[in-house]
TIVO-466951 format. One line per 2 residues: number of its first residue (from 1); their letters; for each residue z, x, y of N, C-alpha, C. Coordinates in steps of 0.001 Angstrom, whole numbers, plus 500000, padded with zeros to 6 digits. Atoms other than C-alpha are relative to their C-alpha. Layout:
<nodes>
NUM) a) Z,X,Y,Z,X,Y,Z,X,Y ~ ...
</nodes>
This chain:
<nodes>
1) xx) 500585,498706,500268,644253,606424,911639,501051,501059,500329 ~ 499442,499203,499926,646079,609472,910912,499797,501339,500538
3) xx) 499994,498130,499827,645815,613160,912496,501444,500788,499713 ~ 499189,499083,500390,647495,615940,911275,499787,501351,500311
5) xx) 500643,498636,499657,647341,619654,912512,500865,500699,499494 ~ 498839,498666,500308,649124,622582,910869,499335,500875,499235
7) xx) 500289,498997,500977,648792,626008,909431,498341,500288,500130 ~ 501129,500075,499908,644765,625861,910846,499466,498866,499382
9) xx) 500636,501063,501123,644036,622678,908583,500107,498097,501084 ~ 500115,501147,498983,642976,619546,910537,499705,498936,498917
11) xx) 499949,501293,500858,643487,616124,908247,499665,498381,500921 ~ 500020,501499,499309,642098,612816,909517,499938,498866,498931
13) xx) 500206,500901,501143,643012,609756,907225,499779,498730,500368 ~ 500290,500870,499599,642125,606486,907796,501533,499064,500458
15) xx) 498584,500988,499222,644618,603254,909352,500995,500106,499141 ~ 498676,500629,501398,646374,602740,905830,500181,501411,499498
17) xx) 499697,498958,500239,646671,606313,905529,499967,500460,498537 ~ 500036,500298,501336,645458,606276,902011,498305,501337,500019
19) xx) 500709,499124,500088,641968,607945,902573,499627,500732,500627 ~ 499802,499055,499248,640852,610985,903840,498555,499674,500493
21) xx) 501187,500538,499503,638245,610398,906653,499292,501647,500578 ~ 500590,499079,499507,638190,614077,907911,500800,501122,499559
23) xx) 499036,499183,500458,639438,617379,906394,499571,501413,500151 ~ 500621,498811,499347,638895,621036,908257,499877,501206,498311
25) xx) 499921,499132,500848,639664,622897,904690,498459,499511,498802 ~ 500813,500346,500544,636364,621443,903292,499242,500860,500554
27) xx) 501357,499385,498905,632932,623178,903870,499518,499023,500904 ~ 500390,500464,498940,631230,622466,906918,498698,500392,499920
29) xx) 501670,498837,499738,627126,622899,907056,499936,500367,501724 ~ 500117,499345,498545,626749,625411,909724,498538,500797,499864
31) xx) 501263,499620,499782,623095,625761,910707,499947,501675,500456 ~ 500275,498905,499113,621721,629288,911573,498702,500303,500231
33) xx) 501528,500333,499005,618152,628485,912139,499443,498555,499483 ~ 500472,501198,499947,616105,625800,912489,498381,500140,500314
35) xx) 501753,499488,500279,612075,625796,911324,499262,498575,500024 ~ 501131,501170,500250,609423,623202,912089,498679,500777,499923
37) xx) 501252,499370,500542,605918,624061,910853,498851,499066,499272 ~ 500569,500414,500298,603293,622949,909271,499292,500762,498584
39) xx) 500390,499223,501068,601522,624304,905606,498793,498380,499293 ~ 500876,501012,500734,598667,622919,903494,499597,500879,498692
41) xx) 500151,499373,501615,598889,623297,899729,498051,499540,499608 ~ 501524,500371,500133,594910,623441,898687,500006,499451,498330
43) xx) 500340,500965,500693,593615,621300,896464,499662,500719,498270 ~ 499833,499236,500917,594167,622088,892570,499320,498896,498804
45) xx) 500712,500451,500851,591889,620711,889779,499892,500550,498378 ~ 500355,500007,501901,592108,620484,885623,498959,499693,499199
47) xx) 501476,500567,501195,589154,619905,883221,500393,500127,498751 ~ 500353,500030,501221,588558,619334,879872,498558,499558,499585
49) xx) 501371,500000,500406,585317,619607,878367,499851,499697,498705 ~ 500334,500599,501690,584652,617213,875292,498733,500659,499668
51) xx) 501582,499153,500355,581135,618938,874889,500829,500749,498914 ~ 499408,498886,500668,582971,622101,873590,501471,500310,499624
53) xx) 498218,499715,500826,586889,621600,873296,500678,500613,501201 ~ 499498,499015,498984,587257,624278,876669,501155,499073,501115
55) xx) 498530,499836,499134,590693,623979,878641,500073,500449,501178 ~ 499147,499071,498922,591576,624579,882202,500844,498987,500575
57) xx) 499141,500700,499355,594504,623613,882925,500936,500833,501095 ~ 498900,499667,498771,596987,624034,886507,501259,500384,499389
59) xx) 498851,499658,500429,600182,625840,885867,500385,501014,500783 ~ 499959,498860,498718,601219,627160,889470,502277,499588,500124
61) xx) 498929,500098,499016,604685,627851,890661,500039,501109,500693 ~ 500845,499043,499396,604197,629749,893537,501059,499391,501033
63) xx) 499047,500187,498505,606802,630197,896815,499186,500189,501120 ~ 500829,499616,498859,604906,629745,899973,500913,500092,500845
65) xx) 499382,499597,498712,606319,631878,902824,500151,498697,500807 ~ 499359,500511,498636,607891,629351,905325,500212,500933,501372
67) xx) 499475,499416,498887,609939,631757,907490,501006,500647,499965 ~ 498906,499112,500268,612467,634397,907697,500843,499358,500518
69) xx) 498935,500906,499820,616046,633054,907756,501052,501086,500026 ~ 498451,498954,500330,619625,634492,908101,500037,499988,498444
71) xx) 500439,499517,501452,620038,636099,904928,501011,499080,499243 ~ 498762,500961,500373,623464,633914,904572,499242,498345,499456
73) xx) 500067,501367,500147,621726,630580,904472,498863,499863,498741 ~ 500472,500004,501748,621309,628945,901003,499997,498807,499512
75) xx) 500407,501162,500599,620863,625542,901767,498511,499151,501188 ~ 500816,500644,499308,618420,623008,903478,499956,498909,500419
77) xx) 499725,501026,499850,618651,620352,905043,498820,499430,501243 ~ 501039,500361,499362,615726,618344,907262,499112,499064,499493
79) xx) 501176,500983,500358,612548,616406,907132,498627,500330,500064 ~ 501500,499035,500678,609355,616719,905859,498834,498987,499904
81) xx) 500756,501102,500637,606240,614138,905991,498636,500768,499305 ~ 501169,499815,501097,603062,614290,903573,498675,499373,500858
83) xx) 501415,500487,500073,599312,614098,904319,498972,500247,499441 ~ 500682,499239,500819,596494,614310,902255,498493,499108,500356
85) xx) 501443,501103,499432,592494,613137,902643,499785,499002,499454 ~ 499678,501559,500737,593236,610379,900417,501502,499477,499923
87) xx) 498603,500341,499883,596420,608014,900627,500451,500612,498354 ~ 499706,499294,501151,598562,609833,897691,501427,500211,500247
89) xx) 498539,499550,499641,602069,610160,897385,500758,499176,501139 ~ 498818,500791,498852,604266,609457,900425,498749,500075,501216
91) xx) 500798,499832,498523,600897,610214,903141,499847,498588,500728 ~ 499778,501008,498815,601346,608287,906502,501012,498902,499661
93) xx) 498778,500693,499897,604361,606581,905262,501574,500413,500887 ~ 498786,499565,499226,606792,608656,907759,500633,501661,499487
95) xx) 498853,498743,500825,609660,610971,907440,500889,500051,499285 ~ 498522,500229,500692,611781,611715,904333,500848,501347,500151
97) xx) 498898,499063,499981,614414,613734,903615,499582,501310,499120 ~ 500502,499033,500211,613816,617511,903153,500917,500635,499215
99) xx) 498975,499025,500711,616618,618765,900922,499879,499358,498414 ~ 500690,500395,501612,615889,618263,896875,498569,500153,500057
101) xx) 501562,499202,500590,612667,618169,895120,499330,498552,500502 ~ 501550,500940,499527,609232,615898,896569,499259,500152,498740
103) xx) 500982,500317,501341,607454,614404,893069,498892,499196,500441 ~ 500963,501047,499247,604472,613626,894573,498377,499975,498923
105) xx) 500325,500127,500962,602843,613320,891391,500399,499977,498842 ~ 499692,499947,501951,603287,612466,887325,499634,499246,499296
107) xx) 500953,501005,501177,601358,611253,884654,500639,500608,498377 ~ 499282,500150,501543,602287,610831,880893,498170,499776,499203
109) xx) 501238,499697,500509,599491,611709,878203,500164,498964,498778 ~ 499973,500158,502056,598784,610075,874566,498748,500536,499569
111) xx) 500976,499783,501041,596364,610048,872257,498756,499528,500119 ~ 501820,501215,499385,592375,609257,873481,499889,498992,498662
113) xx) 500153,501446,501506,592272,606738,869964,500745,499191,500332 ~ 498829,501501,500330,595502,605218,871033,500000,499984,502148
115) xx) 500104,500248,498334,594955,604750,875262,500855,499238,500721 ~ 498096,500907,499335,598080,602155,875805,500980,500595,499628
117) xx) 498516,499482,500305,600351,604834,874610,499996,500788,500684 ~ 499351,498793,499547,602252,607326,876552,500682,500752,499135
119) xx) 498939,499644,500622,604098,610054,874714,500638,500896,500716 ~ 499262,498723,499050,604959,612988,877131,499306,499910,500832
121) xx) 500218,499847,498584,604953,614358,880530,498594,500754,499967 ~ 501129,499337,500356,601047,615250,880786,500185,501142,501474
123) xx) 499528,499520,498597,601797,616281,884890,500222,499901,500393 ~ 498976,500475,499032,603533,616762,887463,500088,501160,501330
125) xx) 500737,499397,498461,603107,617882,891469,501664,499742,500535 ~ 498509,500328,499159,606726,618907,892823,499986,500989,501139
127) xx) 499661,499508,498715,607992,620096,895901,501087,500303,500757 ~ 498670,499662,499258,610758,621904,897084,500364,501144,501134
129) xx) 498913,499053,499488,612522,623718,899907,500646,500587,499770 ~ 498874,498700,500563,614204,626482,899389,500434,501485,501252
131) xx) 499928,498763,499286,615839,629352,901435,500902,500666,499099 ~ 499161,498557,500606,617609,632599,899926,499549,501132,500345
133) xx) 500555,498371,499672,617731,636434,900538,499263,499570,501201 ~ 500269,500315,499303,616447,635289,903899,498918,499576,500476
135) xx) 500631,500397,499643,613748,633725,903353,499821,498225,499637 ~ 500697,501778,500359,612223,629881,903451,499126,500150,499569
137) xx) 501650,500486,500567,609854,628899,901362,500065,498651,499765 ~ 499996,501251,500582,608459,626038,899710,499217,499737,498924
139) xx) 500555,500220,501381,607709,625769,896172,499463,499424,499162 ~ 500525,500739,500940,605324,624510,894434,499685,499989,498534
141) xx) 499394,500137,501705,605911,623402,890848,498604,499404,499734 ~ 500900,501292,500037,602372,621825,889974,499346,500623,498113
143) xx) 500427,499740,501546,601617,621535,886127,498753,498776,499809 ~ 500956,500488,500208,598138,619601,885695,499017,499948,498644
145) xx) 501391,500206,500984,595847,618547,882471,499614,498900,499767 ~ 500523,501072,500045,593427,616714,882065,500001,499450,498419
147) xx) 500535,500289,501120,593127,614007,879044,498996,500620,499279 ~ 500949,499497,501556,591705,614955,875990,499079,498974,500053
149) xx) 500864,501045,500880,588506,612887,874609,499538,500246,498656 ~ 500178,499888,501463,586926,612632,871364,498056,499967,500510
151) xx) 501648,500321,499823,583370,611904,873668,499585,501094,500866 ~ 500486,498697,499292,580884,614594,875060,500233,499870,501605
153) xx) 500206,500202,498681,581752,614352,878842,501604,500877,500556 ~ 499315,498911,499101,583738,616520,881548,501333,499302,500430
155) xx) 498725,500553,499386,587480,614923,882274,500354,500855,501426 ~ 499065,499203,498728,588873,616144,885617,501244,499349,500733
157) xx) 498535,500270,499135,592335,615701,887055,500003,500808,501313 ~ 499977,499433,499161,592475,616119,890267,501216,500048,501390
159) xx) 499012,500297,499431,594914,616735,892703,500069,500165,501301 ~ 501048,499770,498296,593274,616714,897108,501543,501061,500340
161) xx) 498895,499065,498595,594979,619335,899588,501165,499325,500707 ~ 498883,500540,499559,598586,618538,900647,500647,500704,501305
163) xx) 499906,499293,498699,599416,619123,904223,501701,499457,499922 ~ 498679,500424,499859,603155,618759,904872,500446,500617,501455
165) xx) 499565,499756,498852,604771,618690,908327,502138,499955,499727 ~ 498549,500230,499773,608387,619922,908607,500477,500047,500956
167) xx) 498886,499657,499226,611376,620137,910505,501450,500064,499175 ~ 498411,499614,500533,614660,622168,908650,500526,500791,500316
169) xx) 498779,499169,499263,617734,623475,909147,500100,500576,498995 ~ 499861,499130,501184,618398,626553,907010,501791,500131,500517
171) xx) 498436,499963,500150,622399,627199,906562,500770,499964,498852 ~ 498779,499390,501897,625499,627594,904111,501487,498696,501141
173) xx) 498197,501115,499548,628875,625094,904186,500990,501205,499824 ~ 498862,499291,499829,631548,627575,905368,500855,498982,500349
</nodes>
């Protein structure tokens, strides 16, 4: 293993001096706060009504306040688990990783005549972290409809209350 110091720039390469194991001119994530909390997304429901043809469908994206942050930090990094009143998604399986998007739902629609086909994304329940301009949030992306029928009766898609427990680090790689 190699060290090298000069000019402010700190190089660490491995035994065969071939790769680089540590290098000070790279970013560095440098935390400037750190948020654990708790939030519960409420419970969001689609219909379709074969009786009459009527439509309601979910189509939320919506930033829920987290927590004020240094105004600098513009990334995320932490952990996040899921609970909901029915097992769903990741609930009581632990802690994952809090930086990218949580798909804790998606269904694919066809045609009520043809019922073994999929053709497109019918919905989808996402979840992301986010800090900027100094704040944390956490965004929910949730697009919901229910199947179509061709028979008189009420479809509902439903999607129970999502409690999420975090712990993240808000920050920027200087």
């Amino acid at each position: 293993m190699a060290f090298r110091a000069s000019a402010g720039r700190i190089l660490v390469t491995d035994a065969a001096d071939q790769r680089i194991v540590f290098d000070s001119d790279e970013g560095l994530f440098s935390a400037t706060d750190f948020v654990a909390g708790q939030i519960t997304i409420p419970e969001r429901v689609a219909t379709y009504n074969g009786n009459n043809g009527d439509r309601f469908d979910v189509n939320n994206d919506i930033d829920h306040f987290l927590a004020n942050v240094n105004a600098a930090a513009d990334v995320v990094v932490g952990a996040f688990k899921v609970s909901t009143a029915t097992p769903q998604g990741l609930h009581g399986l632990g802690w994952f990783q809090g930086n990218g998007t949580y798909v804790h739902y998606v269904d694919a629609r066809g045609a009520a005549t043809r019922p073994n086909e999929n053709w497109n994304l019918g919905s989808i329940a996402a979840f992301t972290f986010r800090c900027a301009n100094g704040v944390l949030v956490l965004n929910e992306r949730v697009v919901l409809r229910a199947q179509t029928t061709l028979a008189s009766e009420i479809i509902s898609l439903r999607m129970y209350a999502i409690t999420f427990d975090y712990k993240l680090f808000c920050g920027r790689f200087v």
